[in-house]
DOLODREN-330577 format. One line per 3 residues: number of its first residue (from 1); their letters; for each residue x, y, z of N, C-alpha, C. Coordinates in steps of 0.2 Angstrom, whole numbers, plus 2048, in hexadecimal, padded with zeros to 3 digits. Example, Ala and Ser with C-alpha at 12.3 -4.5 7.8 and 13.67 -1.06 7.14 Angstrom:
2
1> AS> 842:7E4:827:83E:7EA:827:842:7F0:827; 840:7F5:823:844:7FB:824:840:800:827 $
END
This chain:
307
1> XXX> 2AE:51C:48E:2B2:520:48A:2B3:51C:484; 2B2:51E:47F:2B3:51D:477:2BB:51C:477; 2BC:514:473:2C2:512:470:2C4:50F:46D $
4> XXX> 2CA:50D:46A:2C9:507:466:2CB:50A:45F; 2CB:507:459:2CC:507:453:2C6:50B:450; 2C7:511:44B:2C0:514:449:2BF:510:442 $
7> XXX> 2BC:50B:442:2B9:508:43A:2B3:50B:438; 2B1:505:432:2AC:507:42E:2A5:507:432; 2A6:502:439:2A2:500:43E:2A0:506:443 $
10> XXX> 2A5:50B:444:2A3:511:44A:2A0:516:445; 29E:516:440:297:51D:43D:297:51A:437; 293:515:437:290:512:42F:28D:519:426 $
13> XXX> 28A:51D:42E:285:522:42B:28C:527:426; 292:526:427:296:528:424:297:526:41E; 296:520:41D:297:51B:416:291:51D:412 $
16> XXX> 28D:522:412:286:523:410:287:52A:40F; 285:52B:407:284:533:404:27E:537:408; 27B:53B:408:277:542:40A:277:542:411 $
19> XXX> 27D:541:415:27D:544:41B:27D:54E:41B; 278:551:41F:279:557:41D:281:55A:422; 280:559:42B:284:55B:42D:287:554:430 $
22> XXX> 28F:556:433:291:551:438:294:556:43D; 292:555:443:294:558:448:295:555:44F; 298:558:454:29A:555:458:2A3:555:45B $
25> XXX> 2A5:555:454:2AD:553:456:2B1:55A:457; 2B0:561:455:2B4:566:456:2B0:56B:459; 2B1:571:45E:2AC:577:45E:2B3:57D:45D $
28> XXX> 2AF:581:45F:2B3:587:45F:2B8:587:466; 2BD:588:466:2C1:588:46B:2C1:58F:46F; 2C4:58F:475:2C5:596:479:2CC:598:478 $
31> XXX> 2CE:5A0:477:2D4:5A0:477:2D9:59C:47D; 2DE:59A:47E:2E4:598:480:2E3:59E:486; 2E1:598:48D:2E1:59F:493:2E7:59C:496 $
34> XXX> 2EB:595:499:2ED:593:49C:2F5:599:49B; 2F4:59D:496:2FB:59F:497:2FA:5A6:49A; 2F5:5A6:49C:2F4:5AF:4A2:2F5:5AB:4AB $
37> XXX> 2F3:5A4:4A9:2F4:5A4:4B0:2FC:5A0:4B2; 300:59F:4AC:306:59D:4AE:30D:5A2:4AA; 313:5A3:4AE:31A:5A4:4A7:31B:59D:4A6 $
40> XXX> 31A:59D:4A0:31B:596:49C:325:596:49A; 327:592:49B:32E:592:498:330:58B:497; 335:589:493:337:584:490:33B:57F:494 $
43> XXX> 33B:578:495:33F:575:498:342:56F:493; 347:56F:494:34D:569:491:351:562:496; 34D:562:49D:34B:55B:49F:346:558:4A3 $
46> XXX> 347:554:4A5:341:54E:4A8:33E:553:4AE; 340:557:4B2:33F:55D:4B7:341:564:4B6; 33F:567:4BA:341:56E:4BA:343:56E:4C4 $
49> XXX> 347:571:4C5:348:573:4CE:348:57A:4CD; 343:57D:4D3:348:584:4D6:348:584:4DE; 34C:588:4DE:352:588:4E4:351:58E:4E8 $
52> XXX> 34D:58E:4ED:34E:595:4F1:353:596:4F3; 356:59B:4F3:35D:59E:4F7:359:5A5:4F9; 359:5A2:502:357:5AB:505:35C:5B0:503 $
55> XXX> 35B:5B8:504:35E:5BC:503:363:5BD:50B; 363:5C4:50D:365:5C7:513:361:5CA:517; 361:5CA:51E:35C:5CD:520:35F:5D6:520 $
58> XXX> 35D:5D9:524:360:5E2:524:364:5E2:529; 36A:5E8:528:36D:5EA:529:36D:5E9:530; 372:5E8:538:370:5EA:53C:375:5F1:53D $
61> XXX> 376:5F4:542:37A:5F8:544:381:5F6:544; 386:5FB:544:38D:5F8:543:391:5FE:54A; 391:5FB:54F:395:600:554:39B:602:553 $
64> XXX> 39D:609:555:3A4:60A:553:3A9:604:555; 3AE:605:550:3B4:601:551:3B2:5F8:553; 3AE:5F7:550:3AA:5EF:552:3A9:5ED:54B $
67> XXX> 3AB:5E6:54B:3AA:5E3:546:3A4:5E1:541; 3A4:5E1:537:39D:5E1:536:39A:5DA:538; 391:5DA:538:38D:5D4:537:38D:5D1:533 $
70> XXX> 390:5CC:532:38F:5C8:52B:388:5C3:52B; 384:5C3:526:37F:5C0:525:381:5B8:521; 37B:5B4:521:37E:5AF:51C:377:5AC:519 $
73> XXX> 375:5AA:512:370:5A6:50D:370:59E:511; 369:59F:510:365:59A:511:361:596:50C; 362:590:50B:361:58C:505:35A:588:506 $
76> XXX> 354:58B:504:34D:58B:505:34B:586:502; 344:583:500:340:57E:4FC:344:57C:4F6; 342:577:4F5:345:575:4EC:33D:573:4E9 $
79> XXX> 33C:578:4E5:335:577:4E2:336:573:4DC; 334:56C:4DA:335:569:4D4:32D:568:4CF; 330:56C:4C9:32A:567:4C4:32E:560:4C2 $
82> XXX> 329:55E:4C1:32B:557:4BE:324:558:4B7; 328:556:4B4:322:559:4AD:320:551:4AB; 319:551:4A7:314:54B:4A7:312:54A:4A0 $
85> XXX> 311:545:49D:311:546:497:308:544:496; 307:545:492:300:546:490:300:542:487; 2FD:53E:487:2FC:53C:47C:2F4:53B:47C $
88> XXX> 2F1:53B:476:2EA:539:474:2EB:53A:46B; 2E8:530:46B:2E9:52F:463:2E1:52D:45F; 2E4:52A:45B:2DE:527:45A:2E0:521:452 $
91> XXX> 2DC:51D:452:2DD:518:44B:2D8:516:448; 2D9:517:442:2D4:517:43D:2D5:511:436; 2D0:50E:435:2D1:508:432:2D2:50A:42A $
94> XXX> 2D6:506:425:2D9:505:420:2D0:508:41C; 2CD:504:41E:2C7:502:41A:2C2:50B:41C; 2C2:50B:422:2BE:512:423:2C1:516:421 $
97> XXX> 2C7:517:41F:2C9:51D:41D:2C9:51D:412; 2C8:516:412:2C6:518:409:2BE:516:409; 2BB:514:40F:2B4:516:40D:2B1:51D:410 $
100> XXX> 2B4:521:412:2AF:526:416:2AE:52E:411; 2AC:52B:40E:2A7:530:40A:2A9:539:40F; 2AA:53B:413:2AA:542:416:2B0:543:418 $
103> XXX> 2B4:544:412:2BD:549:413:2BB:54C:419; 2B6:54F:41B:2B9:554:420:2B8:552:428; 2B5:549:427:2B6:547:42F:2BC:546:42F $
106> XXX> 2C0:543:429:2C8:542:42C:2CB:547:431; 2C8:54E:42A:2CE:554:42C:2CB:558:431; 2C7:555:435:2C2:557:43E:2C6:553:442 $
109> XXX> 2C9:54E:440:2CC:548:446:2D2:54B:448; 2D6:54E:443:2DC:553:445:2DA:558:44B; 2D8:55A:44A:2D2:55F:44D:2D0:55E:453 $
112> XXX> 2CC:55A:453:2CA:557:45A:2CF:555:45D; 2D5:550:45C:2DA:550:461:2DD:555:463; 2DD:55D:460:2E3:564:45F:2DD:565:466 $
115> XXX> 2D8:564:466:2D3:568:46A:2D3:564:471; 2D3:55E:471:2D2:55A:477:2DA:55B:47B; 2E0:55C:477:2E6:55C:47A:2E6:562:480 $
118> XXX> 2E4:568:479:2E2:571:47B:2DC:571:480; 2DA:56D:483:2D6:56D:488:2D9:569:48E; 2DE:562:48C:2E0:562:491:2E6:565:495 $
121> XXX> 2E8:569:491:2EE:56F:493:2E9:573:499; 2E5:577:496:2E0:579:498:2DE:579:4A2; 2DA:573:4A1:2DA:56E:4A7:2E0:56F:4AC $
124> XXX> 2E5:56B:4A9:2EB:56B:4AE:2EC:571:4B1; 2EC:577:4AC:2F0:57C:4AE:2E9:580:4B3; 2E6:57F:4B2:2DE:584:4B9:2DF:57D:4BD $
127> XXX> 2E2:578:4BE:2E0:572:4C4:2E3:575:4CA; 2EA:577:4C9:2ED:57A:4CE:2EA:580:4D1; 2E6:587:4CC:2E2:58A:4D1:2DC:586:4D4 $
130> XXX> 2D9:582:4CE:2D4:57F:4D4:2D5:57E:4D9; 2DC:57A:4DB:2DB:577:4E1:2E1:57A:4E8; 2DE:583:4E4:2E5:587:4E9:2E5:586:4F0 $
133> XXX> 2DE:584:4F2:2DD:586:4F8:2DF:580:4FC; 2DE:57A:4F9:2DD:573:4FB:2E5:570:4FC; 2E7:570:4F7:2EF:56C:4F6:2ED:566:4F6 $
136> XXX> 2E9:564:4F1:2E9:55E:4F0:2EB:55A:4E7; 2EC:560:4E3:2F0:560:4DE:2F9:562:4DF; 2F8:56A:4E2:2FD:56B:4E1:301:56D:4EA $
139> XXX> 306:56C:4EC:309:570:4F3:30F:574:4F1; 313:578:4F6:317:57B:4F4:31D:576:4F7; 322:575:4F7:329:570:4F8:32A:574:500 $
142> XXX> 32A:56F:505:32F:570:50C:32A:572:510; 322:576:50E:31D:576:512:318:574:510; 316:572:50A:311:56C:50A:309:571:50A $
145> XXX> 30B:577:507:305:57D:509:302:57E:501; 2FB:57E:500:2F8:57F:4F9:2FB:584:4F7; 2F8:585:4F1:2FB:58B:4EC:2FA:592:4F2 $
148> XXX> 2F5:591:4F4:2F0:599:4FA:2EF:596:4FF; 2F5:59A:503:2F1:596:50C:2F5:59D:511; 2F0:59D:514:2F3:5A3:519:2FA:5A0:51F $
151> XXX> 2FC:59B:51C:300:595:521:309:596:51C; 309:599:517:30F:599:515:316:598:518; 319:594:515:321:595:51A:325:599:519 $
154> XXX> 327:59D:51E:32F:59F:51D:333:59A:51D; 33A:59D:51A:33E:597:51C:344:597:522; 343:59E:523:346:5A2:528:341:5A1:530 $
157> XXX> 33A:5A0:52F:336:59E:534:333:5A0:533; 32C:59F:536:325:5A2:535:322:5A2:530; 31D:5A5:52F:318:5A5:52A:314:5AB:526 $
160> XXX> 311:5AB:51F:30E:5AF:51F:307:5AC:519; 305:5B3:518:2FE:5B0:513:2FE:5B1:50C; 2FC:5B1:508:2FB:5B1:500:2F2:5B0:4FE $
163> XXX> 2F0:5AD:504:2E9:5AC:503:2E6:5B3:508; 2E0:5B4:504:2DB:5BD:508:2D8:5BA:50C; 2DA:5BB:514:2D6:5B8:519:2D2:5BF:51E $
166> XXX> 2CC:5BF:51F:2C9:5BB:51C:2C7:5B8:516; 2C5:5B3:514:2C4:5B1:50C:2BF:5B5:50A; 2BD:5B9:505:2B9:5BD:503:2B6:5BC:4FB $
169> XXX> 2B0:5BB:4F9:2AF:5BD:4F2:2B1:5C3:4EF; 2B2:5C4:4E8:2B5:5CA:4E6:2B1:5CF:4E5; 2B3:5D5:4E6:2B1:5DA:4E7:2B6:5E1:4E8 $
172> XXX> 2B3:5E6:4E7:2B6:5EC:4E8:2BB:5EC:4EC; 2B9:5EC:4F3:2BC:5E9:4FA:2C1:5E5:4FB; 2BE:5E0:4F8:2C3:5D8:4F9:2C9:5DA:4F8 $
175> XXX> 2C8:5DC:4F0:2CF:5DD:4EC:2D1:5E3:4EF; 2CF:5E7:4F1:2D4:5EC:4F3:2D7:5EA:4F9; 2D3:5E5:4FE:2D7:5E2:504:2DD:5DF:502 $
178> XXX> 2DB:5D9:4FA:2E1:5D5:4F9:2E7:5D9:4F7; 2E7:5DD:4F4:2ED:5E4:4EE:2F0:5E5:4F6; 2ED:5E7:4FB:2EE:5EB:502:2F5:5E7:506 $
181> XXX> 2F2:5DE:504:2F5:5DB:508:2FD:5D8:504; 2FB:5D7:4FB:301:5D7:4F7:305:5DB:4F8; 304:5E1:4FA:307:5E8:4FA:30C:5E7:501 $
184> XXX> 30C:5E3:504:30F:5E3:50A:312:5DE:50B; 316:5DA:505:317:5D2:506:320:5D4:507; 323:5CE:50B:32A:5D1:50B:32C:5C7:50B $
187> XXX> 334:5CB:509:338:5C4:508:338:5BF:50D; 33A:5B7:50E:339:5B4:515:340:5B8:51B; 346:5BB:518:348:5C0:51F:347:5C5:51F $
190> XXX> 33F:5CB:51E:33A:5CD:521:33C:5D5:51D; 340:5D3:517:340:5DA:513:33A:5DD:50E; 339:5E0:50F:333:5E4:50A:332:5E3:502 $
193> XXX> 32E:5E0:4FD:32E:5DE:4F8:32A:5E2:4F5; 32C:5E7:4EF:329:5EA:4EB:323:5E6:4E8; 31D:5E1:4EB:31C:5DE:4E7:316:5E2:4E5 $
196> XXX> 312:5E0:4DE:30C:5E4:4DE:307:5DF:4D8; 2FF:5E0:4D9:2FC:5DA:4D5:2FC:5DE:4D0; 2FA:5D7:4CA:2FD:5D9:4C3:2F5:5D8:4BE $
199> XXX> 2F3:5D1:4C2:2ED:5CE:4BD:2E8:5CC:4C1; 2E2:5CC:4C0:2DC:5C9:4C3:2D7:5C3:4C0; 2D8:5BE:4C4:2D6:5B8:4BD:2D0:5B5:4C1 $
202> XXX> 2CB:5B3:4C0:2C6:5B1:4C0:2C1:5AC:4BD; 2BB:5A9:4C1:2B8:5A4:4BC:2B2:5A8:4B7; 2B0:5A4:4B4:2AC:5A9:4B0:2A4:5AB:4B4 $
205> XXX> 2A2:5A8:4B9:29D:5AB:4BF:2A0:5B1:4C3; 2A5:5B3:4C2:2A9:5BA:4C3:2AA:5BF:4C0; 2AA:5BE:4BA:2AD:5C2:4B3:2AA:5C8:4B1 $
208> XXX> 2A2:5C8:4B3:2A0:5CE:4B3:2A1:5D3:4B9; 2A1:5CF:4BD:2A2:5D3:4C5:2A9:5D6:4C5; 2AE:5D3:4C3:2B4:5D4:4C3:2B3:5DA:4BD $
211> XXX> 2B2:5DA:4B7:2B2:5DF:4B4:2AE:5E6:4B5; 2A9:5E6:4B9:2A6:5EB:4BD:2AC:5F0:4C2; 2AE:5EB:4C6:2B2:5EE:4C9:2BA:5F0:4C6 $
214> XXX> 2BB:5EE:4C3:2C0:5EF:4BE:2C2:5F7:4B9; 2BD:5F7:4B7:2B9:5F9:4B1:2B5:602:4B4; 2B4:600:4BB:2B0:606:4BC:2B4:60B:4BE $
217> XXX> 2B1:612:4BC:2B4:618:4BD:2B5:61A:4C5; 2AD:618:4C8:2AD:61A:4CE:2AA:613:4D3; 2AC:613:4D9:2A8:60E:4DD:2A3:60A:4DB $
220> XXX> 2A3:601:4DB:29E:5FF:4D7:299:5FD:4DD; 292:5FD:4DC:28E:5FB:4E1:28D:600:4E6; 28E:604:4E7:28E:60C:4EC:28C:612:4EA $
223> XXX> 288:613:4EB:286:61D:4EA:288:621:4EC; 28F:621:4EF:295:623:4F1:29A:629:4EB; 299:62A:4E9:29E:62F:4E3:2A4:631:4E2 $
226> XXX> 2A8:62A:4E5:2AE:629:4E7:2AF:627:4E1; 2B7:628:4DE:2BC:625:4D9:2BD:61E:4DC; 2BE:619:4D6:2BE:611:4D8:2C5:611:4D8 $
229> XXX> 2CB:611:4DC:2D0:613:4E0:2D3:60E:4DA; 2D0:607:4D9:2D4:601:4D7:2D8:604:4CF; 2D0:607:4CE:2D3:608:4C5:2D7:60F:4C4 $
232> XXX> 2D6:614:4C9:2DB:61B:4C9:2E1:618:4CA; 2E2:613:4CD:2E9:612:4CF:2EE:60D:4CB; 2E8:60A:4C6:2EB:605:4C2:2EC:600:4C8 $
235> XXX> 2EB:5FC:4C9:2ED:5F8:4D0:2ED:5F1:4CE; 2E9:5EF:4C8:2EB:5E8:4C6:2EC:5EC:4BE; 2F2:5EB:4BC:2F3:5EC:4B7:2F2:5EA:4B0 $
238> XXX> 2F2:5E5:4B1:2F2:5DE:4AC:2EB:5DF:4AA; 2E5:5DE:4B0:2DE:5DE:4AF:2DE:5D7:4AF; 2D5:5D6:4AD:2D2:5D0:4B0:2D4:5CA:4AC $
241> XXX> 2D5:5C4:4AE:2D4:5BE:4A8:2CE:5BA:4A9; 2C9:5B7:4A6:2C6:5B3:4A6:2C9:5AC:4A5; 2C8:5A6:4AB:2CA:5A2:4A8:2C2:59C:4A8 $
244> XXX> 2C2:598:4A4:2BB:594:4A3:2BB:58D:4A8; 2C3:58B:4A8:2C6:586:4AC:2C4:585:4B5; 2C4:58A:4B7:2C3:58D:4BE:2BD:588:4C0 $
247> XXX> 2BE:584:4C5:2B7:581:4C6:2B4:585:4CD; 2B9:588:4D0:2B3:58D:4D7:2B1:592:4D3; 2A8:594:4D4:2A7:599:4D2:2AB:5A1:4D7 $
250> XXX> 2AD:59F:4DE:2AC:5A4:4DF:2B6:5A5:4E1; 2B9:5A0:4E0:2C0:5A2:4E0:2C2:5A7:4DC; 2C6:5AA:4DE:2CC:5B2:4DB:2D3:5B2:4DA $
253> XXX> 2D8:5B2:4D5:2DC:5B2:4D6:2E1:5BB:4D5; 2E7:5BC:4D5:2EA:5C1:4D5:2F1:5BF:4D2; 2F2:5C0:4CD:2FC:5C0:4CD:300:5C4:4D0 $
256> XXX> 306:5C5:4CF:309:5C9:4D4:310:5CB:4CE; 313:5D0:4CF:31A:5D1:4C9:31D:5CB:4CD; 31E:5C9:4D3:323:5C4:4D7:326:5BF:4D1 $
259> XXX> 32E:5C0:4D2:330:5BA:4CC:32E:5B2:4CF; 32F:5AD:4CD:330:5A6:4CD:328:5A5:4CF; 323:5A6:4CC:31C:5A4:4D1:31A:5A0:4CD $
262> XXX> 315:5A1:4C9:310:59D:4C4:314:59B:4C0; 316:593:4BC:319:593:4B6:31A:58A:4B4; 319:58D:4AF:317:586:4A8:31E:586:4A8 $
265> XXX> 31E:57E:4A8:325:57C:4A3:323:576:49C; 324:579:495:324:575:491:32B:571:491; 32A:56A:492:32E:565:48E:32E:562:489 $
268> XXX> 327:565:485:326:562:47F:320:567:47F; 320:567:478:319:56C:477:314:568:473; 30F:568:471:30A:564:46C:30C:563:467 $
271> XXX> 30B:55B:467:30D:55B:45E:309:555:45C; 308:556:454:303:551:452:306:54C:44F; 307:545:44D:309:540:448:306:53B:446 $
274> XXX> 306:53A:440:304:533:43D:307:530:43A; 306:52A:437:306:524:436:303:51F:433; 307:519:42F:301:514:42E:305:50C:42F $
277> XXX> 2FF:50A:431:303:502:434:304:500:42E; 306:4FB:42E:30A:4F7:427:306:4F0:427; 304:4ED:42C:300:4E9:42B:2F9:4E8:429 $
280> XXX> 2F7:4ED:42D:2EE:4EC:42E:2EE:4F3:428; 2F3:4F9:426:2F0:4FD:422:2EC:503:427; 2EB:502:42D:2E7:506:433:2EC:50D:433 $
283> XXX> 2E7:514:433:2EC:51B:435:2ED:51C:43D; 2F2:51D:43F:2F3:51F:444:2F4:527:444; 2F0:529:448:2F4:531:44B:2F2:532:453 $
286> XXX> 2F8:537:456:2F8:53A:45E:2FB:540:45C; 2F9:544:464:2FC:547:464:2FE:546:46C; 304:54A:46C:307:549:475:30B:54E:476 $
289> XXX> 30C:550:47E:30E:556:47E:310:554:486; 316:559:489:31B:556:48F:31A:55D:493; 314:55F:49B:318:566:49C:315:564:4A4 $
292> XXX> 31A:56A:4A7:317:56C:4B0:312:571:4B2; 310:572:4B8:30D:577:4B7:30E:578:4BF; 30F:57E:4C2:30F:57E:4C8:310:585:4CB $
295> XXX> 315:589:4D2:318:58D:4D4:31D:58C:4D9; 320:593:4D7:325:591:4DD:326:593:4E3; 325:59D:4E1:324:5A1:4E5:31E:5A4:4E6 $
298> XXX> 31B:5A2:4ED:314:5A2:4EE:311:5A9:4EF; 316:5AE:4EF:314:5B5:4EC:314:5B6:4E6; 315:5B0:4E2:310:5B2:4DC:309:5B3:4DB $
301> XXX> 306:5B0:4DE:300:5B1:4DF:2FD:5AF:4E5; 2F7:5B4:4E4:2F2:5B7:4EB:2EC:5B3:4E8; 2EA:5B0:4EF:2E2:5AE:4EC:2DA:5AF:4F0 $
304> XXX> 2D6:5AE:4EE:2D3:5AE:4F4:2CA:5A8:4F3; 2C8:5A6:4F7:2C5:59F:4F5:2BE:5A2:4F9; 2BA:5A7:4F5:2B2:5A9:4F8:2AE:5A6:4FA $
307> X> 2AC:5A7:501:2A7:5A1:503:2A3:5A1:500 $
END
């Protein structure tokens, strides 16, 4: 890995007129995906906690002249972010910077760190899908279950699922199984939750397939003359995301309206600074940025991991 001081020694070919191009340091970037797969919100300390408080279960009966049932809240997982800080600089010598002949390597170095940072967000933020299935990045607090696992905790007791079992590649099918199963999900004391999918997010070995099926009027792959149920109904409303981050080609993700799921915490957002030492005359510039990534409620998302 490249480091160290940039002097007149790290690209001589710089100190020298008729270079025609220099390349290598910026490309074109991809829009900003990392915020289709999170609510991002601001934070103002070292952590964020949430706090489950179960609700009531239903009503029982009340027989005449007998007193009512009183129910009581149960104080469930403490899900914490702990936000991590990230910086990347670089130092540039007194002497390289009044010999280098090409203004626009300076004004690429800015660039190249805004890019390397926007990539590292990036990263972070598709690591926890990658590794939904695994729980080797992320777990939920009090059962220790990946982001997707048909093992979820009540906290009332039992268990339920968030991952499409069986696992399935995406397809016509699948997704209408998974919509089938979010359509059924209820609170940990076994009340019914409006809950309904919103977004379909995907790697880019999926994007055309997801958009076939999305996209089509009538059943894809079938000679059947059926209406494609998914799109008469609006069923994912939001529609597809592509993310580039995803390293499973065939993993599928689903959000859900559910509050508290998917979410970014900024405690510092990107910023750039420079500088100059005083003694050697060397520039310094970084940039560094403070944030979480995680969930809390694991009916925010449904996933499913395609053999």
């Amino acid at each position: 890995m490249p480091g160290g001081i940039i002097n007149t020694g790290s690209h001589p070919k710089l100190l020298w007129p008729g270079i025609h191009a220099i390349w290598g340091q910026v490309y074109d970037q991809y829009p900003k995906e990392w915020v289709y797969l999170y609510d991002e919100e601001d934070s103002d300390k070292a952590y964020e906690e949430d706090v489950q408080i179960t609700g009531f279960g239903l009503a029982p009966k009340k027989p005449e002249a007998k007193g009512i049932s009183y129910d009581s809240e149960v104080q469930g997982p403490v899900q914490r972010y702990t936000h991590v800080a990230y910086a990347l600089g670089y130092i540039v010598s007194y002497e390289e910077m009044r010999d280098n002949l090409y203004e626009t390597v300076s004004q690429r170095r800015a660039k190249a760190n805004a890019f390397s940072m926007k990539e590292t967000v990036e990263t972070v933020a598709a690591a926890v899908y990658n590794d939904a299935f695994t729980g080797n990045v992320f777990t939920f607090a009090g059962s220790n279950q990946p982001l997707c696992s048909n093992a979820q905790v009540n906290t009332t007791g039992g268990t339920y699922s968030n991952a499409l079992t069986p696992a399935a590649d995406l397809s016509e099918s699948s997704l209408e199984d998974m919509c089938v199963q979010i359509m059924g999900a209820q609170t940990d004391r076994g009340l019914n939750i409006p809950l309904v999918p919103q977004s379909l997010h995907v790697s880019r070995q999926d994007w055309f397939n997801a958009n076939r099926i999305l996209k089509s009027i009538l059943r894809t792959g079938t000679a059947n003359n059926d209406i494609n149920v998914i799109v008469a109904t609006n069923a994912i409303s939001k529609g597809v995301f592509l993310n580039h981050y995803f390293t499973s080609p065939h993993a599928w993700f689903i959000r859900t309206n559910c509050p508290n799921g998917m979410t970014m915490f900024w405690r510092d957002r990107p910023t750039f600074d420079q500088d100059n030492d005083f003694d050697t005359k060397n520039l310094k510039a970084s940039s560094y940025m403070r944030f979480s990534v995680g969930c809390t409620d694991p009916r925010g998302i449904y996933g499913s991991n395609g053999p």
